[in-house]
N, C-alpha and C positions, 0 to 999 in steps of 0.2 A: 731466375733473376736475370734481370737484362746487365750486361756489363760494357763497360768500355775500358776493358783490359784492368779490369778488378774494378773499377769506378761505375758507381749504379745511373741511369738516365736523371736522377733527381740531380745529380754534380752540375746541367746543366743551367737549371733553375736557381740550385744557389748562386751559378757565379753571379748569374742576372745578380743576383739581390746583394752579392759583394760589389758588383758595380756599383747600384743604387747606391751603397751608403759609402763607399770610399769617393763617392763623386760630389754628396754633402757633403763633405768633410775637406776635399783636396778641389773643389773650386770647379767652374762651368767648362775651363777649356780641357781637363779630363775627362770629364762626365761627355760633351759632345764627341770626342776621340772617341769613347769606349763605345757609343750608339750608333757610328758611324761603320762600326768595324762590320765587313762582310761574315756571315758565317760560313765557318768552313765546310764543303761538299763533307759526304759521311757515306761509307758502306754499309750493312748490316749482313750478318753472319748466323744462319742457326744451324747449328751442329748436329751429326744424330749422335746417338745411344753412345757411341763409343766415345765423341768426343775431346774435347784438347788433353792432350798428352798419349794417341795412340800412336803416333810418328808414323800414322799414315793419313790416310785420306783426308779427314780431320783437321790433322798438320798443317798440311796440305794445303786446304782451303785457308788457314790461318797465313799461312805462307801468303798467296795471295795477295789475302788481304791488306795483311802490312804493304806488299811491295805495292800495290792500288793506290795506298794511303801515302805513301812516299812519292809516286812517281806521276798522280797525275787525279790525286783529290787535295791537295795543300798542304801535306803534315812532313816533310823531308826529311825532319828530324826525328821527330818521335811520333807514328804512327798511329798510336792511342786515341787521340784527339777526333780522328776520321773513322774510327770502330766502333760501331754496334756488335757486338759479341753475346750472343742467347745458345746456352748447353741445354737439350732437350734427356729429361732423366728418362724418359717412356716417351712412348709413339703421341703420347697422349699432349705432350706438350708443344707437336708439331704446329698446330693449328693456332692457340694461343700465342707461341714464340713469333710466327710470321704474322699475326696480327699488331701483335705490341710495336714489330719492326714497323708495320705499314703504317701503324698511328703516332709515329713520333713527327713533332714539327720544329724545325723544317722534317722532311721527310728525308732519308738515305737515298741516293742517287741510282743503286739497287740493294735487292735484297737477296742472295744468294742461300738456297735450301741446300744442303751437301747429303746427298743422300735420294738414291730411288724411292727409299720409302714413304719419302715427304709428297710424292708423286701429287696424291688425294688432295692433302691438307693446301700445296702452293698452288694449286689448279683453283679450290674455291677461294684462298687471298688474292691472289691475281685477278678473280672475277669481282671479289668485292670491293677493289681498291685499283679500278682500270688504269690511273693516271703512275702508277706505282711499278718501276719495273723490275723484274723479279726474273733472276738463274734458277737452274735446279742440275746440281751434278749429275748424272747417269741415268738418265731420266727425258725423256719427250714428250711433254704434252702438248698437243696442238691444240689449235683454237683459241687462243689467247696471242690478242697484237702484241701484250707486255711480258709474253711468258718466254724463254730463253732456254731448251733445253743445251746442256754441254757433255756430249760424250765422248768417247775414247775409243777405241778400236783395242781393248784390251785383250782380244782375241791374239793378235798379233803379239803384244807381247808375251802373253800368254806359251805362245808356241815360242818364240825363242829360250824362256825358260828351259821348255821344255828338251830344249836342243841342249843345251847344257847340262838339265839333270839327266839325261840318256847317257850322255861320251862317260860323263863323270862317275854315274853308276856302273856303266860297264867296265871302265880302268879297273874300282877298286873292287869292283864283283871277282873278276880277273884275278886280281893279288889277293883273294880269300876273305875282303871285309866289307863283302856285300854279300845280297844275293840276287841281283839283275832285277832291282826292282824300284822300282820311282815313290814315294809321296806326297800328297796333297795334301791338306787342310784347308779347309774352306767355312767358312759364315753359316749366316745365312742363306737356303736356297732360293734365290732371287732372280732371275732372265741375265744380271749385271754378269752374277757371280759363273750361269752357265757360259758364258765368253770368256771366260779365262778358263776355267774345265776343259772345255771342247781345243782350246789354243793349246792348251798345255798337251795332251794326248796328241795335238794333229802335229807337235813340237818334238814327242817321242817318235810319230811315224817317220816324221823327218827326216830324224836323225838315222834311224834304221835303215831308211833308202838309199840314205845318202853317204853312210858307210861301204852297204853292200857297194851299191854301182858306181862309187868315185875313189872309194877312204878300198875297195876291194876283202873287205872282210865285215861280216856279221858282228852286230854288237846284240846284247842281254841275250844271249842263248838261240837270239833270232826268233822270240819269241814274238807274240800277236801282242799289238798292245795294251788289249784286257787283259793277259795276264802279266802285263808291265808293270800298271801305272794304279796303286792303292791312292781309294779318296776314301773321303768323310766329309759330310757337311753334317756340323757340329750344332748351327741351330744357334751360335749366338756370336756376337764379333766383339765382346766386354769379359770375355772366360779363359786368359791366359792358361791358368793351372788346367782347365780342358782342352787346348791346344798344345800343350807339353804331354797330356797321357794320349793325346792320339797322336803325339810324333812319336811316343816311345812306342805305342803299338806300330807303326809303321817301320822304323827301325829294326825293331824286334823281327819283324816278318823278314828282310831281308831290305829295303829300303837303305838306298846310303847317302838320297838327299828328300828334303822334302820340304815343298814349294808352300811359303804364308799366301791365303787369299781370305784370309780371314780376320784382321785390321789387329786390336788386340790381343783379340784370340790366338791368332797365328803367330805372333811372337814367344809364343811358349814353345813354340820348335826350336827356337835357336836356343834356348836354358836346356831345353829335350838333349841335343846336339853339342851344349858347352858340357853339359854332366857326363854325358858317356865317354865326351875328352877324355872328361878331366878324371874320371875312374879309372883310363886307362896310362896316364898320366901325360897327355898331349898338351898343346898348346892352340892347334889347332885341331881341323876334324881329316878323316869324316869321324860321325857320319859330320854333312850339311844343312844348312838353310838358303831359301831363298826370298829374297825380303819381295816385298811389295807396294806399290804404290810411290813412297819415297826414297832412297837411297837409304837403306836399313842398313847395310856393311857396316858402319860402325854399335850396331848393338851389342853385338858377338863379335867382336874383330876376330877372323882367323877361322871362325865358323860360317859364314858366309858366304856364299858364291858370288854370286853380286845379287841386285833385285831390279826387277822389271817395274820402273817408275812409270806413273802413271802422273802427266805433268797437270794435278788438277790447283795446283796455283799456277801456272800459266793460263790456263780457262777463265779463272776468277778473275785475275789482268787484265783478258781480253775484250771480256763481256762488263768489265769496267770501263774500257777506256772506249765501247760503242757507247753504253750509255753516257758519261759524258760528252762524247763529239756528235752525237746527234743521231745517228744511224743503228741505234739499237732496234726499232724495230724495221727498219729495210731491211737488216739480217734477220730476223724473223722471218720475215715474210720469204723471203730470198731462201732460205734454206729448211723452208718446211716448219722452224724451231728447232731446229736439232746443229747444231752446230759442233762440227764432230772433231777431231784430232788422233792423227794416227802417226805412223814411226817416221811418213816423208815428209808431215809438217813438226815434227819434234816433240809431238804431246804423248807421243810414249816412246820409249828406252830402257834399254840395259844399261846398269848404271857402269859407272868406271872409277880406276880410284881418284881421278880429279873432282869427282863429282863430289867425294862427301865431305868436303869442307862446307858447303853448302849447307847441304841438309842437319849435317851436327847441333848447327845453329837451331836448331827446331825442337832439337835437346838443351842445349842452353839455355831459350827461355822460362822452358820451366824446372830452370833453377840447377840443370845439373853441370857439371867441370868436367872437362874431357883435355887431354891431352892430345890433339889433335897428331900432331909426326910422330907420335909413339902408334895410335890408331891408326894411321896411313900406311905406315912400317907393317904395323901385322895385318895389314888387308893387303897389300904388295907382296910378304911373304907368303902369304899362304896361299896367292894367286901364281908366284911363281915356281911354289910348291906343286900345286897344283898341274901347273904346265909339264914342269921335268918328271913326271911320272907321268902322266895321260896325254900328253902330247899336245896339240894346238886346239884344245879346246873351244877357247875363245875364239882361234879364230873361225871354227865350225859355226858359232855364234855368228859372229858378224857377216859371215857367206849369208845366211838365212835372212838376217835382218836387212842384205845388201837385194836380197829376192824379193824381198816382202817391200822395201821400199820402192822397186823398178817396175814392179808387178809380174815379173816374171812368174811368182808364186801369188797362191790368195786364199790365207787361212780362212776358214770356214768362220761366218758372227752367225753365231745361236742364239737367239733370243726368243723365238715361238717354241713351247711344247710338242707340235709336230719336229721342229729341228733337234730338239735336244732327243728325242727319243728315237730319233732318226739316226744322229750320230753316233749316241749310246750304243745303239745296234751293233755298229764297228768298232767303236774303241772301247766298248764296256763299260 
């Protein structure tokens, strides 16, 4: 069902017809006012599988969307008004959902697919609705003047993740409550998701290098890091409860953080992560999580390391505010379709705790109360917790991301079958 933030495309129609007859009734010079009024610009949104309320990617694009709708389609106030919103329940409703968007009139200004999957379905609606211009997150399909792919370099954050869960594993491996060993959880296995895989491991070798030859001493055993860095890809991104029994398998194994790339799925690490607290009776962890996508630190406060944002409502912004000013497709054409985002133009990050006032709000909408400076307090605690036991982790963190934005360093993007099983080779 198409929505405009709970309101169905029909709301349009009536108001027409509340015009019409409050305009009989209250006289000519309302009725001309009301048919004079411009209509307002309008985005359109279809979500994949996982959909509003994963506080990631999703969000994400929702995130966006509102700020689109505020800053620069006409709605300042209340955002609603400029949102096409379509939740696809199966793959199956990809092609219908970006149909319904392309035939609504006036027509949305674009029409934004959030998801590689949609790759198929927005390749043949952008063919059938040439005038119609149309994003796709993670994703690049060329050949289309109207098609926009928006990527990430999540590779990159990917590896600083990883630089984080290496120091942090090895501290509490060290003091007896690990066993020198990393976790993953991941989605679906998709080209997207092998970029943060490959980021996350080349994140672990990092850290090892960069111990031995600068930090002067070995961390996890000095082991290789195939035998670091436990994964799973789990095969779906809507299976919480399956994302918590493979953090406890990974946990279990020795694991003492373990990184979400898995959107809903992967929030069952941090329940994984608050339960073995709270059996022990902590407040915070380890073991840890680390979010993804959005500034996730507040779902677990206290359990969370930080998370590797991946800024895909600034993309939605961006690729709004082309089409509007004219120049959507010279950036097509200009950039191949790929219009990408990496850590030196700010479309990926480690999050910080200024950061989650921000994102909280994306829990708010749908409905929940957070006490924000109580949340802040225990992601501040537990980061400073963190530090007076394992030392400057963070700032192990921001060296890498300081390499990675100068190009001093250049994490490997896996996205062919020959590279993933290239890399595999080395890091397992």
């Amino acid at each position: 069902m198409l929505m405009k933030k709970g309101r169905a495309v029909s709301t349009t129609v009536a108001a027409v017809v509340v015009i019409v007859i409050v305009a009989a009734a209250g006289g000519a010079y309302y009725y001309y006012a009301q048919v004079s009024t411009t209509p307002q610009k309008t985005i359109g949104v279809v979500f994949d599988i996982g959909g509003r309320g994963d506080l990631s990617f999703n969000d994400m694009a929702a995130l966006g969307a509102d700020n689109a709708a505020r800053t620069v389609l006409g709605c300042p106030n209340d955002p609603s008004p400029c949102e096409h919103f379509l939740q696809s329940a199966t793959s199956a409703d990809y092609l219908p959902n970006l149909r319904q968007l392309a035939s609504l009139n006036p027509p949305p200004v674009l029409i934004v697919a959030v998801g590689f999957l949609m790759g198929d379905a927005v390749n043949q609606t952008a063919k059938d609705f040439p005038n119609q211009k149309f994003a796709i997150v993670d994703d690049v399909v060329p050949g289309r003047p109207n098609l926009l792919g928006l990527t990430f370099n999540t590779n990159e954050g990917g590896a600083a993740a990883g630089v984080l869960a290496a120091f942090v594993s090895d501290c509490y491996s060290k003091a007896g409550q690990g066993g020198n060993k990393v976790g993953l959880v991941l989605g679906i296995e998709i080209p997207v998701l092998w970029t943060f895989e490959i980021g996350y491991k080349w994140g672990v070798s990092w850290a090892e290098n960069y111990s031995q030859s600068t930090l002067g001493h070995t961390i996890l055993g000095n082991a290789p890091v195939k035998n670091v860095v436990l994964y799973k890809y789990t095969g779906t991104f809507t299976d919480s409860p399956k994302g918590k029994a493979e953090a406890l398998n990974e946990f279990a194994a020795g694991a003492v953080v373990s990184y979400n790339v898995a959107g809903a799925t992967g929030n069952g690490i941090f329940d994984a992560a608050q339960t073995l607290g709270a059996q022990k009776g902590q407040t915070m962890g380890p073991p840890f999580g680390i979010g993804v996508d959005s500034d996730q630190d507040y779902v677990q406060p206290g359990y969370i390391l930080a998370s590797q944002m991946k800024r895909v409502d600034t993309a939605v912004l961006t690729a709004t505010k082309l089409a509007v000013n004219g120049s959507f497709s010279s950036v097509v054409q200009s950039t191949g379709a790929d219009l990408s985002f990496n850590m030196a133009s700010g479309g990926v990050a480690i999050s910080t705790v200024n950061d989650v006032n921000t994102f909280i709000q994306i829990a708010v909408s749908h409905g929940k109360t957070y006490n924000v400076t109580e949340i802040t307090n225990k992601i501040q605690s537990m980061r400073n917790a963190v530090t007076a036991k394992c030392g400057a982790v963070y700032d192990y963190v921001n060296t890498v991301v300081s390499q990675i934005k100068s190009g001093q360093v250049h994490v490997p993007l896996v996205l062919t079958q020959d590279a993933i099983t290239l890399w595999r080779s080395r890091y397992g």
